[in-house]
Each structure stands twice: as structure tokens, then as C-alpha cells.
ZAROKOL-681898 format. One line per 10 residues: their letters; for each residue x, y, z of N, C-alpha, C, O. Coordinates in steps of 0.1 Angstrom, whole numbers, padded with zeros to 4 digits. Layout:
a) X,Y,Z,X,Y,Z,X,Y,Z,X,Y,Z | ...
# end
This chain:
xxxxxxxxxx) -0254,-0189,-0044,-0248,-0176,-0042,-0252,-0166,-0053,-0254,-0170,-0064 | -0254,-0154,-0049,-0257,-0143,-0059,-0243,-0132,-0059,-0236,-0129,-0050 | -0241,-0128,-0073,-0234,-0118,-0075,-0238,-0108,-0081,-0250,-0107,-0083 | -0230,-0096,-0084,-0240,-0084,-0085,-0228,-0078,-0093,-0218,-0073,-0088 | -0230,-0077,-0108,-0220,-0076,-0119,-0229,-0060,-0126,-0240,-0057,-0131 | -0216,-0051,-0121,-0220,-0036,-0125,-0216,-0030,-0138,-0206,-0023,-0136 | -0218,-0030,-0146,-0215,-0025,-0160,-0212,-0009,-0160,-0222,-0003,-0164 | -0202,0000,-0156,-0211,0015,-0153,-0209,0020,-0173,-0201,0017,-0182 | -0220,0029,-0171,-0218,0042,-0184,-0234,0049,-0179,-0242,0046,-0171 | -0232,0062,-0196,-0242,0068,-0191,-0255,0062,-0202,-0251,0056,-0212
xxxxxxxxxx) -0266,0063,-0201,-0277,0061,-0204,-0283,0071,-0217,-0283,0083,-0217 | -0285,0064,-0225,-0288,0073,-0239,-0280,0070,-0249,-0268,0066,-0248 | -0289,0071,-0265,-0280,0073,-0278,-0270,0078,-0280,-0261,0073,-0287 | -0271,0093,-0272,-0259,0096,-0273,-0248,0094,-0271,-0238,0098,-0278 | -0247,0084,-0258,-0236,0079,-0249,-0232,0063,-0252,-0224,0057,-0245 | -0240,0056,-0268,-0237,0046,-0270,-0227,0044,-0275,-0225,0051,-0285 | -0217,0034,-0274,-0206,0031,-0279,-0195,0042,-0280,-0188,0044,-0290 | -0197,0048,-0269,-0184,0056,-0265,-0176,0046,-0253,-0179,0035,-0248 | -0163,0054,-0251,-0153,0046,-0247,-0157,0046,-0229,-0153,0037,-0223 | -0166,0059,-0223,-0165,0056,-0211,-0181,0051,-0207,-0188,0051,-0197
xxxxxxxxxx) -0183,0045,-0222,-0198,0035,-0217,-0194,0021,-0216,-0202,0014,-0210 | -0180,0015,-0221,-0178,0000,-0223,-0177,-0007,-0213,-0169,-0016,-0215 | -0182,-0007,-0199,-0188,-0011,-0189,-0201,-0016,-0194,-0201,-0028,-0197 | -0212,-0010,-0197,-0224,-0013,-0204,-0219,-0025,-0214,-0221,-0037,-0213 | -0211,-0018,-0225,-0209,-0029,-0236,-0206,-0044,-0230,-0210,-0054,-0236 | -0199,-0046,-0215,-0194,-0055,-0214,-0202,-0063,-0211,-0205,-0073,-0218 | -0211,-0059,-0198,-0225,-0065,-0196,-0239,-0066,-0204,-0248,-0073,-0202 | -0237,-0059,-0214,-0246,-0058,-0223,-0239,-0076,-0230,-0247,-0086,-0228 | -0231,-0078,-0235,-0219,-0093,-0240,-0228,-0102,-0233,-0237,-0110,-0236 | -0222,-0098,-0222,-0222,-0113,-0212,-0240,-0121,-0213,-0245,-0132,-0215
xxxxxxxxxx) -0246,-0102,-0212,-0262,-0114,-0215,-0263,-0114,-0223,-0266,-0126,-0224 | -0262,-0110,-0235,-0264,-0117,-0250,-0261,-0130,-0252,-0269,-0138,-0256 | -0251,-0132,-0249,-0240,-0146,-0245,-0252,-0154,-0239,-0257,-0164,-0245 | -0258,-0150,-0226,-0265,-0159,-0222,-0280,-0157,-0224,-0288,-0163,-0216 | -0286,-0149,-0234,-0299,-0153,-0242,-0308,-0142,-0235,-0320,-0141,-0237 | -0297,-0133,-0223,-0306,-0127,-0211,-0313,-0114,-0215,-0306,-0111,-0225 | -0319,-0109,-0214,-0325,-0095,-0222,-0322,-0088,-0208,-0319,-0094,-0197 | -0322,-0074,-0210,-0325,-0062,-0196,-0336,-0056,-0198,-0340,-0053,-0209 | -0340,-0053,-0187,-0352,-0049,-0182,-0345,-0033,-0175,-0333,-0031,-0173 | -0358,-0022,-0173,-0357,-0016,-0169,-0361,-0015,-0156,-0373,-0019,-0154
xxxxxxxxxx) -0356,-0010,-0146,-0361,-0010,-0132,-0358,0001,-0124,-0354,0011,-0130 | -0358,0000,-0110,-0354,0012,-0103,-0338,0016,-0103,-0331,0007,-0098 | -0334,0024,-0107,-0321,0026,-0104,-0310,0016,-0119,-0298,0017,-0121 | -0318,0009,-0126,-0307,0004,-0135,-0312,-0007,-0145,-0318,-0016,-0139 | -0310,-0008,-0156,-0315,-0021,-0162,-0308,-0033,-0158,-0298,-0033,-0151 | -0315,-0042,-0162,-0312,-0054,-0148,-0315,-0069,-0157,-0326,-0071,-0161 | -0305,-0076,-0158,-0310,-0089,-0161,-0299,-0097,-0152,-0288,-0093,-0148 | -0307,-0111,-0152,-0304,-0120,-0142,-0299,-0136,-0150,-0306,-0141,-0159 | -0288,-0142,-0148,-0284,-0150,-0158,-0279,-0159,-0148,-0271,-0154,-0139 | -0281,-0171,-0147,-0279,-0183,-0138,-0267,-0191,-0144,-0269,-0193,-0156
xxxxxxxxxx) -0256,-0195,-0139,-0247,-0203,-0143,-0239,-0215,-0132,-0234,-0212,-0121 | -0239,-0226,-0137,-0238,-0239,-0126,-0236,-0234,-0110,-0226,-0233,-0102 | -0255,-0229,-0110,-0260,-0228,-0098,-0253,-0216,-0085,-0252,-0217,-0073 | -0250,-0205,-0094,-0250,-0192,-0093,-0257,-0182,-0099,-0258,-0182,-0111 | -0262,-0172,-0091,-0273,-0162,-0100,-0266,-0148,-0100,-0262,-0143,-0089 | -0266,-0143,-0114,-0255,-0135,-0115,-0263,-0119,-0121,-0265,-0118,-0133 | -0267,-0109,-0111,-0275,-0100,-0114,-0267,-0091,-0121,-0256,-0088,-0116 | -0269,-0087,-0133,-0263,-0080,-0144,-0269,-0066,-0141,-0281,-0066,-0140 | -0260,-0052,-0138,-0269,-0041,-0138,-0265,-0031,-0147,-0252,-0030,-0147 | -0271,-0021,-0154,-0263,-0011,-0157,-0276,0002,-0158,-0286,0005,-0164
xxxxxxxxxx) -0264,0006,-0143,-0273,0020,-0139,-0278,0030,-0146,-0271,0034,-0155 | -0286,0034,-0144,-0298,0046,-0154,-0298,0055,-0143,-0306,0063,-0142 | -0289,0054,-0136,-0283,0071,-0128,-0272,0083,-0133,-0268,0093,-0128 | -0270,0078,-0145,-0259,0087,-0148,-0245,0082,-0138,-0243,0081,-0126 | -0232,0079,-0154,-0223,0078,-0141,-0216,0081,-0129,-0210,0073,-0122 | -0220,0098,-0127,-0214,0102,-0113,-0222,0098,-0102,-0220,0103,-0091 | -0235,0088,-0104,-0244,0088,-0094,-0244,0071,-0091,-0252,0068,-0083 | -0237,0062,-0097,-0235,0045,-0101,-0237,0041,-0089,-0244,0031,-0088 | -0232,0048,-0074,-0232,0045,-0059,-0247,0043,-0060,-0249,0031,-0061 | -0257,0049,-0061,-0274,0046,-0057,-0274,0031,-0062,-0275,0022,-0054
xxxxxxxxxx) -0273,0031,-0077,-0277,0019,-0083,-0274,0009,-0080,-0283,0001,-0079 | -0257,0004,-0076,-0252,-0005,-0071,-0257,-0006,-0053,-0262,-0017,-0049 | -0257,0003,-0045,-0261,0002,-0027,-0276,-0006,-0032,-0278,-0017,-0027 | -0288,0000,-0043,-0299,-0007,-0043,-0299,-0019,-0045,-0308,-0027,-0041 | -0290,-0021,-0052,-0297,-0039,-0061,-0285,-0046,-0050,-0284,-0058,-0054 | -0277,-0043,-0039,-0272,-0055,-0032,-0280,-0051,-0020,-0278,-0059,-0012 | -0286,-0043,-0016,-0295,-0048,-0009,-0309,-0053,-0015,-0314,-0062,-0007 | -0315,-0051,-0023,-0325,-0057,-0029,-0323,-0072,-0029,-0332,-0080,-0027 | -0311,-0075,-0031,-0308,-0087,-0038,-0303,-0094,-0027,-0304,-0106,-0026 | -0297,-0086,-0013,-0288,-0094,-0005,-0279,-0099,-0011,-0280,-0111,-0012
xxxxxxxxxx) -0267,-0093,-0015,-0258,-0093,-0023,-0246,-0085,-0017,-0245,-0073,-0019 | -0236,-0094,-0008,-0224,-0091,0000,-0213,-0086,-0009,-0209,-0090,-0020 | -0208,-0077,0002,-0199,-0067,-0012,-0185,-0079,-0017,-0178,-0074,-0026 | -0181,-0090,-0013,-0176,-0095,-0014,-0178,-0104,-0031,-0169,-0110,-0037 | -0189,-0101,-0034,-0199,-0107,-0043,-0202,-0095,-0055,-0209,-0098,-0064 | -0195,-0082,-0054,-0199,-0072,-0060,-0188,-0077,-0071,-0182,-0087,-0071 | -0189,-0066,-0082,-0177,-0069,-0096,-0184,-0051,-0102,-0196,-0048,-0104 | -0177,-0045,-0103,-0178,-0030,-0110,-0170,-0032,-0123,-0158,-0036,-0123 | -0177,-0029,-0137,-0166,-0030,-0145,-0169,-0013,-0149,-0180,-0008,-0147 | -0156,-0005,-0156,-0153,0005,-0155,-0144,0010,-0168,-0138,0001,-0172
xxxxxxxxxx) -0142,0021,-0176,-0133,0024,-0183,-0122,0033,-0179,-0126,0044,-0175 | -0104,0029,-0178,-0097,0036,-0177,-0089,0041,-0183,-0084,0034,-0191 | -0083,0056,-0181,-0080,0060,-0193,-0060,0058,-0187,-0050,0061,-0193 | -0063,0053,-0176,-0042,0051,-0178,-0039,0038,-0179,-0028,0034,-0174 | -0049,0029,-0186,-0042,0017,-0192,-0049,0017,-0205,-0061,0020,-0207 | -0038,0011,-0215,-0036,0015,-0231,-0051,0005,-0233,-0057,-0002,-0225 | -0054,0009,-0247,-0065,0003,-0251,-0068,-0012,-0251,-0059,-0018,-0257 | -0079,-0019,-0246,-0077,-0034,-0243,-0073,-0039,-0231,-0079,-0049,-0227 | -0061,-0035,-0222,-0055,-0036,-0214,-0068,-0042,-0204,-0077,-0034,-0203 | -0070,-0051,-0199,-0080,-0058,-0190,-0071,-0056,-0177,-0059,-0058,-0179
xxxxxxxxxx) -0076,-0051,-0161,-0072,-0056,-0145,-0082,-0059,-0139,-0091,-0051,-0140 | -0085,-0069,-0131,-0092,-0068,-0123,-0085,-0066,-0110,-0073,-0067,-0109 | -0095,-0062,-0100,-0083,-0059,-0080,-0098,-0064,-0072,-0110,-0064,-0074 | -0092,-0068,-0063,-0100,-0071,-0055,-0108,-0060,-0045,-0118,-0063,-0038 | -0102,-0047,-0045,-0104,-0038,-0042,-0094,-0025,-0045,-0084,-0025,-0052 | -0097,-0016,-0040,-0089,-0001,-0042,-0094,0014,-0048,-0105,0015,-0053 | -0088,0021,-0048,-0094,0036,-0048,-0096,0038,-0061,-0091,0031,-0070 | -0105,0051,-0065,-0113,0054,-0075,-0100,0056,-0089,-0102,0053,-0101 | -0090,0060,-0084,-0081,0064,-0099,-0088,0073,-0106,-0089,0072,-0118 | -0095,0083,-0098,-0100,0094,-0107,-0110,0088,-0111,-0119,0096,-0108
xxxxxxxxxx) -0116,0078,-0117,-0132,0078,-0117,-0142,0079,-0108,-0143,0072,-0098 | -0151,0089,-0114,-0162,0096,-0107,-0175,0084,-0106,-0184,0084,-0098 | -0173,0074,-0119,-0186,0063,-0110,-0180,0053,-0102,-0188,0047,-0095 | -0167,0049,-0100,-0161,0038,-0085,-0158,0048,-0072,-0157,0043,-0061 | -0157,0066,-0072,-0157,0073,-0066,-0171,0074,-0058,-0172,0077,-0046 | -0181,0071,-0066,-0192,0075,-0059,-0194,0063,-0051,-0195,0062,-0039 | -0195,0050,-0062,-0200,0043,-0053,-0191,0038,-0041,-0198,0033,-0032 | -0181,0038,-0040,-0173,0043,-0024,-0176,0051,-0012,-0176,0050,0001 | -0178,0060,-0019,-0191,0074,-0009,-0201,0065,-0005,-0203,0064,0008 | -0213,0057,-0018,-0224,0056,-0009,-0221,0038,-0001,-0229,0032,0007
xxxxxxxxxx) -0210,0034,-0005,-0211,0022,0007,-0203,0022,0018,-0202,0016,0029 | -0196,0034,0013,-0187,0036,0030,-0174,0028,0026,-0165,0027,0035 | -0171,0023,0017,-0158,0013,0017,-0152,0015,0001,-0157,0022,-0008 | -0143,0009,0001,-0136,0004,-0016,-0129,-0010,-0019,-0121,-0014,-0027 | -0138,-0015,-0007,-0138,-0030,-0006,-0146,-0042,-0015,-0152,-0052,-0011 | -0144,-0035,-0030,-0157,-0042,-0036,-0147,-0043,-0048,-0138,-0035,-0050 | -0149,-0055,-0058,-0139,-0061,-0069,-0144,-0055,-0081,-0156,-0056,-0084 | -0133,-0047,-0088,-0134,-0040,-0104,-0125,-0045,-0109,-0114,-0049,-0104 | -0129,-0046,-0122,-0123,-0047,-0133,-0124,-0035,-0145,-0134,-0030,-0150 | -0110,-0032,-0145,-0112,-0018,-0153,-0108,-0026,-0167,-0104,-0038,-0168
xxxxxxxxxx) -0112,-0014,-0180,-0109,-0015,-0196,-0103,-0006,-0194,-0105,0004,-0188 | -0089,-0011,-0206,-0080,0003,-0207,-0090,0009,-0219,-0096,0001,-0225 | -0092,0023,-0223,-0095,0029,-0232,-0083,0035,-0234,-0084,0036,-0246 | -0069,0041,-0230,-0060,0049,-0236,-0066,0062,-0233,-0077,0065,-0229 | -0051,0073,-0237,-0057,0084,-0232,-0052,0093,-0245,-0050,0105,-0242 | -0050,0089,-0255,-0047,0092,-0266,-0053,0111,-0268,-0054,0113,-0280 | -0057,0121,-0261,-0060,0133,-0264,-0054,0142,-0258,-0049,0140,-0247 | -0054,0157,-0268,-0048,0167,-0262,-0055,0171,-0247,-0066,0170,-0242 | -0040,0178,-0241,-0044,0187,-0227,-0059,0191,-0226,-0063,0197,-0235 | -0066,0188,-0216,-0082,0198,-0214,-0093,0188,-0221,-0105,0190,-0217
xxxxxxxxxx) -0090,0180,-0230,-0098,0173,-0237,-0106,0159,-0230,-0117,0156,-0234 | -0101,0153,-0222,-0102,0146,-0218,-0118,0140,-0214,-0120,0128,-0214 | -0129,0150,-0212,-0142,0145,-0217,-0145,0144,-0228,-0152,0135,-0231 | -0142,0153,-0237,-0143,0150,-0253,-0142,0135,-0257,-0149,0128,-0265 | -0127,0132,-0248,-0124,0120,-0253,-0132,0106,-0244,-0136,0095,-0249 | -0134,0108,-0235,-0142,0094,-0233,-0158,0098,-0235,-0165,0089,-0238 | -0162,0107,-0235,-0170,0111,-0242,-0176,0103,-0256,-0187,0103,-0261 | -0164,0095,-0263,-0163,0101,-0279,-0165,0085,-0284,-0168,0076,-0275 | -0164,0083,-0293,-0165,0067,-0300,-0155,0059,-0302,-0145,0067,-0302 | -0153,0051,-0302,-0140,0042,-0304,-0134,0042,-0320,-0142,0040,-0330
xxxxxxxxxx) -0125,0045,-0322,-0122,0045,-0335,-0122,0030,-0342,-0119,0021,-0335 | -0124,0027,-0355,-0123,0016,-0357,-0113,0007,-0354,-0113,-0005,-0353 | -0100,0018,-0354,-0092,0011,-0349,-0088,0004,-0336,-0080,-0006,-0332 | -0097,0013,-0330,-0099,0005,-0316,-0110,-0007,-0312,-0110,-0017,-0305 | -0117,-0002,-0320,-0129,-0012,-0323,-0123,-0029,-0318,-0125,-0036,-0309 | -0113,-0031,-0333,-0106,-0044,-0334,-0099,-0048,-0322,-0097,-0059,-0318 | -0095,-0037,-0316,-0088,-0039,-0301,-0102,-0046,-0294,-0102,-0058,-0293 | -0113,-0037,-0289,-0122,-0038,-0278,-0130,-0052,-0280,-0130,-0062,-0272 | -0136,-0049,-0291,-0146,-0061,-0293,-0144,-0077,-0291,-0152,-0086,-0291 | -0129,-0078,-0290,-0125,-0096,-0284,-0123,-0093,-0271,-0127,-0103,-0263
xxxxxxxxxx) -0120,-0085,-0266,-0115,-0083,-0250,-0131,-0081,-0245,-0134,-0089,-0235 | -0139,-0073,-0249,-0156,-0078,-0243,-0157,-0094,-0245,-0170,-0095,-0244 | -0155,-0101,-0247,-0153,-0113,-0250,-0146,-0124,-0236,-0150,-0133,-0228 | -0134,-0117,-0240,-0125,-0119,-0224,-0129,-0114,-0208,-0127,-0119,-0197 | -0136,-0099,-0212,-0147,-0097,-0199,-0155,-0106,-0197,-0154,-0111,-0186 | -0162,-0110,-0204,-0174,-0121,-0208,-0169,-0138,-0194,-0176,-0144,-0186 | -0157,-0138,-0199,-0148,-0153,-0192,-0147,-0146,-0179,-0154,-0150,-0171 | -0139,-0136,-0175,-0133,-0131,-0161,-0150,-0129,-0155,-0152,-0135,-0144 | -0158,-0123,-0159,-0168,-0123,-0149,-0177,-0135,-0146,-0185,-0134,-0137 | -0175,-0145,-0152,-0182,-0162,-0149,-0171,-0169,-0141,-0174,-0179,-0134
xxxxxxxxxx) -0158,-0162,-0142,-0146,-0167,-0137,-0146,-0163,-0120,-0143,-0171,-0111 | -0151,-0150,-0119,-0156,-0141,-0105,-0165,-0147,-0100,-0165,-0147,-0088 | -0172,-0152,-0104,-0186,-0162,-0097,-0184,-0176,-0097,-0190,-0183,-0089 | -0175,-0181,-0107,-0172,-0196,-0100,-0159,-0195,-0093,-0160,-0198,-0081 | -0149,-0192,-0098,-0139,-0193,-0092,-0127,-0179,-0081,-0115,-0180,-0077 | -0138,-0168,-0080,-0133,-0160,-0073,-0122,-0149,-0078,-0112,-0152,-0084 | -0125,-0138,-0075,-0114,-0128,-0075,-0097,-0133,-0078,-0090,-0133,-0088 | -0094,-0137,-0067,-0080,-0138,-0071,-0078,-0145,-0082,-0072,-0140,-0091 | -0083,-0161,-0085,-0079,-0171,-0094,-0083,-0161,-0104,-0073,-0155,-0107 | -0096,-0157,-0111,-0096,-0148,-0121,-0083,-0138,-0121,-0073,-0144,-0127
xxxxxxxx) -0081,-0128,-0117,-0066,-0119,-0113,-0052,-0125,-0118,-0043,-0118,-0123 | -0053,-0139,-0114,-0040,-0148,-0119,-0044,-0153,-0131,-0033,-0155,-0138 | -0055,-0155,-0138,-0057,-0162,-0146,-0055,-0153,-0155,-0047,-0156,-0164 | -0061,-0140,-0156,-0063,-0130,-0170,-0055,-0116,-0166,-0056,-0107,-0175 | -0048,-0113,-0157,-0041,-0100,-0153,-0030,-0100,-0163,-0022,-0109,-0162 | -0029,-0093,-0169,-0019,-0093,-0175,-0015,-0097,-0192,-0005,-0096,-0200 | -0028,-0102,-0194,-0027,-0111,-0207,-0029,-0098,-0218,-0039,-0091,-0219 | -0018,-0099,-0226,-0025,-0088,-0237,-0033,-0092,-0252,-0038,-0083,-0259
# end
């Protein structure tokens, strides 16, 4: 079986280790963890990491986030990769910092990269797991703030829970959505 594990953020120095890149950070984990390097390719850097006989395509789109729909529609069809098989990880800012969910599906919650890619597959029938970042900023600010870096204090928050993304998405490919969902929903 193949799965098709989406990291979203945006592309560039600039956009490194900001709070609405830790999508990237998480998949960026998971291959390190497994020795995997990324490659650059059409639509997204891309590495491929095999685990007890699942192949698990790691992507993180080089479309810019409002555009994540291209990247993701390409590499499940490239890959033949059923949306049931999809996993989007995502940063949200209405759960407190760390806060891990995964769902088996549902609507964007205001993000513009699970919004698009809904547009380009026609559905919202595809499994995310959001990161809380918190929404810790004044009125109007709100790209400033996911825009911005993690404070160190957050830091200590994020960097074990990429850790815990790390388990929920090996957990999505052996043992499925829901059992993952029961297993880590909730755990703070």
C-alpha cells in the first residue's frame, strides 16, 4: 500500500521555522528519523520512506501554501495514491500550542492550504492532522503571527510533539485513521 503524507508550508529561508511552516518541520522529522533525504520535483520535494511493507511518499509542496491542492492532486495521481491514503498535516491557530488532532476528514477551518486542496479534488474527504500554534496576537495581526518564529518558549512545546507527529503518521499507515485518532487525540 502507498500513502501520501503532505507536510504543507511555504518554500524559502524566509519561511523557515515559522509557525505556519510546521507541517514541513513535521515531515521534514519523520525523514530524518528514517535516513530519507528530499528531493526536489514537480510540484513538491518528495521523499519516499518504506516501513513493514508500506511506502510512505513524504511531500512538501513548492507551490506556495494557497496553491498545496496542485501538489497534493499530482503526486496521488502520479503515485496512485487513494484519498483514503492521503494524511495533510497543517498549522492551526484555534488550538493552543502543541495541541495535536487528527480527523478523518472535514472542512478547511479557515486554512487556505486544506481549502485549496478541497477545491482541486472536489472533496474534504482526505485525513489531517492539524498542530495547534495558538493564536496568541493582536486584532489584524494574524499573518504577522503565523508568519513569524516560534518563540523559544514555544519551541520546548513543538519540538517533542514533531516527535509525536513522527508516531501518528506510521500509526496512519499501519494502523489507520481512526486507531491513530483514539490513540493520540487528545493527549497533551
Amino acid at each position: 500500500m502507498k500513502y501520501l503524507i503532505a507536510g504543507l508550508g511555504n518554500v524559502g529561508d524566509k519561511y523557515a521555522r515559522t509557525r505556519h511552516n510546521v507541517g514541513f518541520m513535521a515531515v521534514s522529522r519523520f525523514a530524518a528519523q528514517n535516513d530519507m533525504p528530499f528531493v526536489t520535483e514537480r510540484y513538491a520535494m518528495t521523499a519516499t520512506v518504506k516501513i513493514k511493507g508500506q511506502t510512505l511518499v513524504l511531500i512538501k509542496p513548492t507551490t506556495l501554501m494557497n496553491l498545496s491542492g496542485n501538489a497534493v492532486s499530482y503526486w496521488m495521481m502520479i503515485e496512485r495514491i487513494p484519498i483514503e491514503n492521503v494524511l495533510v498535516i497543517v498549522d492551526d491557530i484555534a488550538l493552543s500550542t502543541g495541541v495535536l488532532r487528527m480527523r478523518p476528514a472535514g472542512n478547511a477551518g479557515g486554512h487556505n492550504g486544506l481549502l485549496h486542496i478541497s477545491q482541486i479534488l472536489n472533496t474534504n474527504g482526505y485525513a489531517r492532522l492539524r498542530i495547534g500554534i495558538g493564536n496568541d496576537f493582536p486584532k489584524g495581526r494574524q499573518v504577522d503571527y503565523v508568519l513569524g518564529k516560534f518563540s523559544p518558549d514555544e519551541e520546548i512545546i513543538i519540538q517533542p510533539k514533531l516527535d509525536t507527529v513522527c508516531e501518528m503518521i506510521k500509526s496512519f499507515a499501519l494502523a489507520g485513521v481512526e486507531k491513530t485518532m483514539n490513540l493520540y487525540n487528545g493527549i497533551i
